[in-house]
N, C-alpha and C positions, 0 to 999 in steps of 0.2 A: 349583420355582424361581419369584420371586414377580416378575412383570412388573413392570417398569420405567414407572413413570409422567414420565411427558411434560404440561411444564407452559407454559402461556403465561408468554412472558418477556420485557421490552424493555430494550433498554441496549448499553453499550460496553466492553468488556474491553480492557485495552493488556494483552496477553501479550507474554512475554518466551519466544517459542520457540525450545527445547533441538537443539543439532545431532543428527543423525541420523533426523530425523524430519520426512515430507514436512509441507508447512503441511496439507493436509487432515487425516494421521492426527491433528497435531497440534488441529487445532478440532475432529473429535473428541471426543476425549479430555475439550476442556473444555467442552464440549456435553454429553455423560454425566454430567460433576460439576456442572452445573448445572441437568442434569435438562431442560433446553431445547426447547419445539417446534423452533423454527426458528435457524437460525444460519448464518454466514458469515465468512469473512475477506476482506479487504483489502489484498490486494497476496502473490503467491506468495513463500515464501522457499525457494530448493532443502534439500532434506536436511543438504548440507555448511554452510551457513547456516543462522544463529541471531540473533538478539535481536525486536524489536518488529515483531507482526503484530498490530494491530488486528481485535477478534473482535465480530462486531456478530450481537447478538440479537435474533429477532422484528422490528417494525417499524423499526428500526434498519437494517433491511438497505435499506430504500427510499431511506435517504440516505447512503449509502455513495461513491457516484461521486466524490465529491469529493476520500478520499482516494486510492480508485485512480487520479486523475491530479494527485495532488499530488507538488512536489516530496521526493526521502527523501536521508536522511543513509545513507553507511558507513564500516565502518570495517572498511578491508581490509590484509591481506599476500599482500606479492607474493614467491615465492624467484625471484631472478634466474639467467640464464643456462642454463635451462633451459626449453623449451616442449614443450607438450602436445598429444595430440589434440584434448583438448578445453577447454583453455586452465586447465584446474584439475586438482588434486590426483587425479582419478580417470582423469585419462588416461592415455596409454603415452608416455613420453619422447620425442619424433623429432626433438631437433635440443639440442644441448651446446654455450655457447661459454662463451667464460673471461669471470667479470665484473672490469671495473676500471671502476668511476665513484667520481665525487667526489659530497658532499651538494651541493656549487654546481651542478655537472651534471648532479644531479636536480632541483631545485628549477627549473633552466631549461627541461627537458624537460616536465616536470610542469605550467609556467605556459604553455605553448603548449597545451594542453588545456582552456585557459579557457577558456569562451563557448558559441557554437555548431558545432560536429561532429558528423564521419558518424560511424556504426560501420554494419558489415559483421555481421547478427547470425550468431550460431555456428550449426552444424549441429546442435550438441546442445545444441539448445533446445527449450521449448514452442509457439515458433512456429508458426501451420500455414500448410499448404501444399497447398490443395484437399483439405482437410478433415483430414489429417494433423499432427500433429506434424514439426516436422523431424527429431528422435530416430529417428523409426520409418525413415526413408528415409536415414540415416548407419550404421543399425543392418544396414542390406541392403547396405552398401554401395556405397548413391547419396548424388550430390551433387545439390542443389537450387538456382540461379539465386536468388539474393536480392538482392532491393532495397535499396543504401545508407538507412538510418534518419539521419533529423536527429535528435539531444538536446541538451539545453544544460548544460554542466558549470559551474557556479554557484560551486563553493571547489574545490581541491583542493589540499592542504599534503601535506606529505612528514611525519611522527611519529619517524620512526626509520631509521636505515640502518644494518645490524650484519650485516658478512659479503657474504651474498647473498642477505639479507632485508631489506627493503623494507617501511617500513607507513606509508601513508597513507591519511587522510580525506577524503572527496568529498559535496560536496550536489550533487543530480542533477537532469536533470527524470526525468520517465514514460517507460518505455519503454529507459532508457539501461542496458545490460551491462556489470558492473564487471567481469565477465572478459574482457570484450573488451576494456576501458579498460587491466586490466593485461597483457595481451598487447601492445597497442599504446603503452602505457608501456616495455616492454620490449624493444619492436623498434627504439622511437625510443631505445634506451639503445645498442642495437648490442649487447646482449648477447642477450636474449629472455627475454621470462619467463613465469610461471602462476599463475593464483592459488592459495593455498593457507587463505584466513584470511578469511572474509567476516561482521562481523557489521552489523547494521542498527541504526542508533540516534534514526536521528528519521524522523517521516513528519511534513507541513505541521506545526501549534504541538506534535504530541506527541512525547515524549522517553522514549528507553527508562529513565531512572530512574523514575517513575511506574509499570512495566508489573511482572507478577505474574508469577514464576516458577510451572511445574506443582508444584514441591513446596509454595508457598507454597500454592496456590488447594485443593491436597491435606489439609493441616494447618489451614484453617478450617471453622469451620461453615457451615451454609446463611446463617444472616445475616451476618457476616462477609464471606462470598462475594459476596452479591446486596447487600451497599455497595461491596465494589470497582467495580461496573459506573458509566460516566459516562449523563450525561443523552443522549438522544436527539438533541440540539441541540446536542452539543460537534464534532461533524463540520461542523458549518456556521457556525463563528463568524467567519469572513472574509464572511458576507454580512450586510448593512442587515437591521434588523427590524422591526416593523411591528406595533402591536397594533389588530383588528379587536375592533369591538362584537358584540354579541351577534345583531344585526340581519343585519349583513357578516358574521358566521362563520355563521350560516344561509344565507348565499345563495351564498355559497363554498362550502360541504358539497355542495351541491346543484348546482355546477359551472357557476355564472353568474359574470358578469365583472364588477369593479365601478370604478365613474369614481373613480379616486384623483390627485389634487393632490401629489404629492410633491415635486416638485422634486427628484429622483435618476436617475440613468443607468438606462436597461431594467436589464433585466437577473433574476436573483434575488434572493429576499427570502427571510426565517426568517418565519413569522406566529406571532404568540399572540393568545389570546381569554384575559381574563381573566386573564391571566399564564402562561398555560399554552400551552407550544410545542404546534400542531397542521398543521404540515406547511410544505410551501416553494409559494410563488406565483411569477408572474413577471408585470413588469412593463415593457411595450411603452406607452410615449406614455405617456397617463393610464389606459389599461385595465391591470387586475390581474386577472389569470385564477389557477387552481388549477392549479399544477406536480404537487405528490404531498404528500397530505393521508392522516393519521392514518387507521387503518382504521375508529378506532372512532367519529372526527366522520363520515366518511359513511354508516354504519350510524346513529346518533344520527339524522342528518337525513332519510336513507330512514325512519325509522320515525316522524319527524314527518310528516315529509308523506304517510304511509300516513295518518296517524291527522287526517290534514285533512278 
């Protein structure tokens, strides 16, 4: 059997992942068809959820943060009048009431979840808990003390109401559980509910129309495939950018700080040299230090100044 070669690879994939499959097996999978040293996702999506996990390759993964705390889009259903153990489709039934709401009555309920709110996260979550998951301690039969979470619920419209289903859209912050959102949509309805219908459709400016299904990224070729991937720098386009000379990208490589005049807020920067993204700086007063720089500009500069 002919080993698998493993290639240096950089870039950004918006996958569009298939339910039943955890988000690891899933980047995986497109890790193998693209032959990939290195690779990552960006934001877990459970098994019973599906659509856009951003797959970042190689040096890509260094600037990832941004979207694991950016704001995401979903697009959920909820069957009312029934709650769960564990607030979705795979739990055991423990509580049945009759639904009667109106769409006025939801859309009221619905807009009092605007803003800022606690959730209570679930026990069957990836949360830990002194090095645990909370899955593994609800799996024994213990309950675990948790801390109310603040998130901020940004949209949330109602789509559809048919029967004792329920489907509506929410832009979230970081950290916010749309199954706890439809439990607690469902408790303030006086009926109770669970999710059963979770798909993800935006994380900050990306949109799951752009993202590549597995059968699509299956049915290209290798070039084909390695032009779906985005730039490097599409995970950082909400930050100012900054182009350094050749002088200032040697003395940056080499993790010196340089006196810049900008007139902009601290903060982050995107840099290029030459027009070419080579990592993120940060900028306190007028010093500009090195945040996380290309693997290959500090290798470049280590081997200049060997050779001084």
């Amino acid at each position: 059997m002919k080993a698998r070669t493993w290639r240096p690879l950089d870039g950004v994939l918006l996958f569009d992942k298939p339910l039943e499959l955890s988000s690891n097996t899933a980047l995986q999978k497109v890790r193998r068809l693209y032959q990939a040293e290195k690779a990552g996702h960006t934001g877990t999506l459970d098994p019973l959820a599906s659509g856009l996990l951003p797959v970042c390759f190689g040096e890509a993964t260094k600037f990832s943060m941004g979207l694991l705390d950016a704001d995401k889009t979903y697009r959920a259903t909820v069957r009312l009048g029934l709650t769960t153990t564990t607030g979705d489709a795979e739990g055991e039934v423990i509580a049945s009431k009759p639904v009667n709401v109106t769409a006025e009555g939801v859309e009221g309920v619905l807009s009092s979840f605007h803003g800022a709110i606690q959730q209570l996260p679930p026990m069957y979550s990836a949360l830990k808990h002194q090095g645990k998951p909370l899955y593994e301690y609800i799996r024994k039969g213990e309950t675990v003390e948790r801390a109310l979470r603040d998130v901020f619920i940004h949209d949330l419209r109602m789509t559809r109401l048919e029967g004792t289903e329920l489907d509506f859209v929410v832009r979230c912050s970081k950290g916010t559980y749309v199954r706890t959102l439809a439990e607690d949509i469902g408790a303030a309805l006086g009926c109770g509910g669970h999710l059963i219908a979770l798909r993800r459709t935006g994380i900050a400016a990306f949109d799951l129309a752009a993202a590549y299904t597995l059968a699509q990224l299956e049915a290209m070729d290798d070039g084909a495939r390695d032009a779906a991937l985005l730039p490097l720098d599409c995970m950082l386009q909400d930050l100012p950018s900054l182009e350094l000379d050749a002088v200032e990208l040697q003395r940056m490589a080499q993790g010196q700080r340089l006196g810049k005049q900008l007139g902009i807020p601290d903060g982050k920067l995107r840099l290029y040299s030459a027009g070419r993204f080579i990592g993120v700086g940060e900028l306190l007063g007028t010093r500009l230090a090195p945040s996380r720089l290309l693997s290959s500009i500090a290798k470049s500069a280590a081997a200049s100044h060997s050779g001084c």
